[in-house]
Backbone as JSON, one array per atom type, in Angstrom:
{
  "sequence": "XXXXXXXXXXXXXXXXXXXXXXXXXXXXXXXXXXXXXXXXXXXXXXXXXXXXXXXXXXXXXXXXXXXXXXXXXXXXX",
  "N": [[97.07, 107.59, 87.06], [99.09, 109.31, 86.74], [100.18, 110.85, 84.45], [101.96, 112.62, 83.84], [105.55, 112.97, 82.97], [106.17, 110.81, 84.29], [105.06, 108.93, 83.05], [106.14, 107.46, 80.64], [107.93, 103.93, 80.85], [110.7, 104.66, 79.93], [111.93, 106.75, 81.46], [112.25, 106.13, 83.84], [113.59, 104.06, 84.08], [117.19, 103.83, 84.76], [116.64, 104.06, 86.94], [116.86, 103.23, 90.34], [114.54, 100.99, 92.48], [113.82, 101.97, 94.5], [113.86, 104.57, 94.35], [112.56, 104.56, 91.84], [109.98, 104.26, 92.85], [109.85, 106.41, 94.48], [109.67, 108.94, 92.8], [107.61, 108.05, 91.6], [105.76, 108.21, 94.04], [105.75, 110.83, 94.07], [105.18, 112.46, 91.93], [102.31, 111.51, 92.49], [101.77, 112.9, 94.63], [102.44, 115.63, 93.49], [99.93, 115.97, 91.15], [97.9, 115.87, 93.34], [98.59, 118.18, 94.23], [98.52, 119.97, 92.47], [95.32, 119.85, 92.16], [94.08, 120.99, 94.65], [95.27, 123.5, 94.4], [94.3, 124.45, 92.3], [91.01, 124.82, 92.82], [91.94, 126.66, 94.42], [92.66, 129.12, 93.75], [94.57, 131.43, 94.41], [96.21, 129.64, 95.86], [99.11, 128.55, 95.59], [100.9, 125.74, 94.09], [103.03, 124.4, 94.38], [103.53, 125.69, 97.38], [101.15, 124.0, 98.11], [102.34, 121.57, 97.6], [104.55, 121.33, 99.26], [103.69, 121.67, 101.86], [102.13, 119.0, 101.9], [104.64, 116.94, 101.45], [105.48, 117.59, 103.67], [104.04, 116.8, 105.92], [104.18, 113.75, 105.99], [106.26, 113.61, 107.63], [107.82, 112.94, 110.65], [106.02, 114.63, 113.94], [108.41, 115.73, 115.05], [110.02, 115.77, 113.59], [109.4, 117.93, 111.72], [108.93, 119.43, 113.33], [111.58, 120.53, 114.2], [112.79, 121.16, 111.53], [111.89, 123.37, 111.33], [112.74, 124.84, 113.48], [114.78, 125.53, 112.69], [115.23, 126.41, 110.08], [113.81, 128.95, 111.04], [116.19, 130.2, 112.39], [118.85, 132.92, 112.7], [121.76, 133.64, 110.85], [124.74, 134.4, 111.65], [125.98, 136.07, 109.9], [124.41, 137.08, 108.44], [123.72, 139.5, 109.19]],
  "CA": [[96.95, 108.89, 87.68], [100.57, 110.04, 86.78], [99.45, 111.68, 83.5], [102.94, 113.17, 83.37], [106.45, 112.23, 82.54], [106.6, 109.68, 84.53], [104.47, 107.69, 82.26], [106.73, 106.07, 80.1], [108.59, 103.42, 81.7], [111.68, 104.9, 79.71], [112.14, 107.88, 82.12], [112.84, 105.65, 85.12], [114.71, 102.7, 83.64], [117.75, 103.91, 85.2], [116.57, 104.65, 88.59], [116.54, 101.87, 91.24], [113.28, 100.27, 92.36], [113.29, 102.62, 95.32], [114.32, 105.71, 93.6], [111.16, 104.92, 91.02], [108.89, 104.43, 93.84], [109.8, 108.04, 95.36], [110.06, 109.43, 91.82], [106.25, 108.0, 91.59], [104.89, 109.17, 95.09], [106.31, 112.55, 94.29], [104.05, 112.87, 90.76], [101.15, 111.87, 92.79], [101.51, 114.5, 95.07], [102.03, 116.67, 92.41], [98.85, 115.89, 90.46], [97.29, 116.16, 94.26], [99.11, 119.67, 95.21], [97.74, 120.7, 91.45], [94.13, 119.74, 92.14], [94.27, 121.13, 95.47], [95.84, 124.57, 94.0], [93.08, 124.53, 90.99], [90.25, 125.01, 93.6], [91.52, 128.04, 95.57], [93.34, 129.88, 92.92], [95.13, 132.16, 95.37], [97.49, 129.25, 96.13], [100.18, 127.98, 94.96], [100.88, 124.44, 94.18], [104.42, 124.25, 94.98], [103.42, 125.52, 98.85], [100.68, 122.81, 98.81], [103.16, 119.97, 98.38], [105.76, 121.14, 100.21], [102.89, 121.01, 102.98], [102.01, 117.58, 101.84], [105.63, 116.04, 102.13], [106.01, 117.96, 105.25], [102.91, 115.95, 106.5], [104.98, 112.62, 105.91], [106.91, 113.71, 108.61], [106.87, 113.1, 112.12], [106.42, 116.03, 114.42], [109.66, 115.94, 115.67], [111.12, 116.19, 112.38], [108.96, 118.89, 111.21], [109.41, 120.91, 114.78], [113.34, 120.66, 113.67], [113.02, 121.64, 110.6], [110.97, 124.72, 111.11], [113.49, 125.56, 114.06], [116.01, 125.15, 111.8], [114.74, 127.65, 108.81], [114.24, 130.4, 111.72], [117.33, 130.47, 113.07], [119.43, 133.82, 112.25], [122.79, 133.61, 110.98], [125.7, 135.59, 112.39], [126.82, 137.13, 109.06], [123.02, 137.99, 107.7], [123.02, 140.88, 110.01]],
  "C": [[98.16, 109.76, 87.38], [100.33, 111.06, 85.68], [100.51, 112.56, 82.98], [104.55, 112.75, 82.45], [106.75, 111.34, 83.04], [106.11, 108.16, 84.16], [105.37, 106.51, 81.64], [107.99, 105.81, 81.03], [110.07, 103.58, 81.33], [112.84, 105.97, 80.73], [112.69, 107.28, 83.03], [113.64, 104.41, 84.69], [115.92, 102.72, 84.38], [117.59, 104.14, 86.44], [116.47, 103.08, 89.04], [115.26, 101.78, 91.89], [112.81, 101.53, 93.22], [113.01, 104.19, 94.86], [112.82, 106.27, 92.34], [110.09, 104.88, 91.83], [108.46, 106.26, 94.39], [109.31, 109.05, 94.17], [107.9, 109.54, 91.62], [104.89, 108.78, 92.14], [104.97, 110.55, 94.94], [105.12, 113.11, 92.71], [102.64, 112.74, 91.39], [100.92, 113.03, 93.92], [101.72, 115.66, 94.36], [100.84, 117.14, 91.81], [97.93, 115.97, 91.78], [97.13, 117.49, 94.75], [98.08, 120.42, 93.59], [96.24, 121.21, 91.8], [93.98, 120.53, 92.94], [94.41, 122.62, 95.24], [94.93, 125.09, 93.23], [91.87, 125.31, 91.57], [90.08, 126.21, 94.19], [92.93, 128.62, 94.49], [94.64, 130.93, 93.47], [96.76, 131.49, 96.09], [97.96, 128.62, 95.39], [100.38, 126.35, 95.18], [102.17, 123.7, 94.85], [104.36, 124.45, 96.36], [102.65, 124.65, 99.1], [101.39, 121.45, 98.3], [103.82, 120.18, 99.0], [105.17, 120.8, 101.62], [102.59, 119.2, 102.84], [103.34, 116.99, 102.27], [106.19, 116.42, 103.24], [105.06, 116.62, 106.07], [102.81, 114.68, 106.72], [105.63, 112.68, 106.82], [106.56, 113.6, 109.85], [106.99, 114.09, 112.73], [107.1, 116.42, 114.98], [110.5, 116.29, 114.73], [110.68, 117.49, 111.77], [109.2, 120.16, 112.48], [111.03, 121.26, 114.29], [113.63, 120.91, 112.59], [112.96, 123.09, 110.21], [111.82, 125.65, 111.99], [114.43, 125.55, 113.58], [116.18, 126.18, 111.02], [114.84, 129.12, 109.85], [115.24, 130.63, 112.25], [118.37, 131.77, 111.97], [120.86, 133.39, 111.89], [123.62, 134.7, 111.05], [126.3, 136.56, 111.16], [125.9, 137.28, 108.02], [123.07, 139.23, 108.4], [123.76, 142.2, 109.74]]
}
């Protein structure tokens, strides 16, 4: 299903086991956020993974993340 660069097993040789695992899951949500993007033309593929690996999260981490991003800072204003 990877279909990309993470085919050959040259690309990750240097990564550690875990590192190629993430490296992995992250192409199939790619080739997921693509498909996904393909369908409704209008969006973007890059906002449907960032929804996907938000969706990995629990909703405590994603509530804190999101209050996190809105928060103003004192020397934007």
């Amino acid at each position: 299903m990877l279909g990309g660069v993470l085919d050959s097993g040259d690309n990750l040789a240097h990564l550690t086991e875990a590192e190629r695992a993430w490296a992995r899951h992250s192409e199939e949500l790619w080739a997921q956020a693509r498909s996904i993007a393909a369908a409704c033309p209008n969006i973007d593929a890059g906002d449907v993974y960032h929804s996907l690996r938000c969706l990995e999260l629990s909703p405590s981490e994603r509530l804190a993340r999101g209050l996190s991003r809105g928060r103003l800072c004192a020397y934007a204003r």
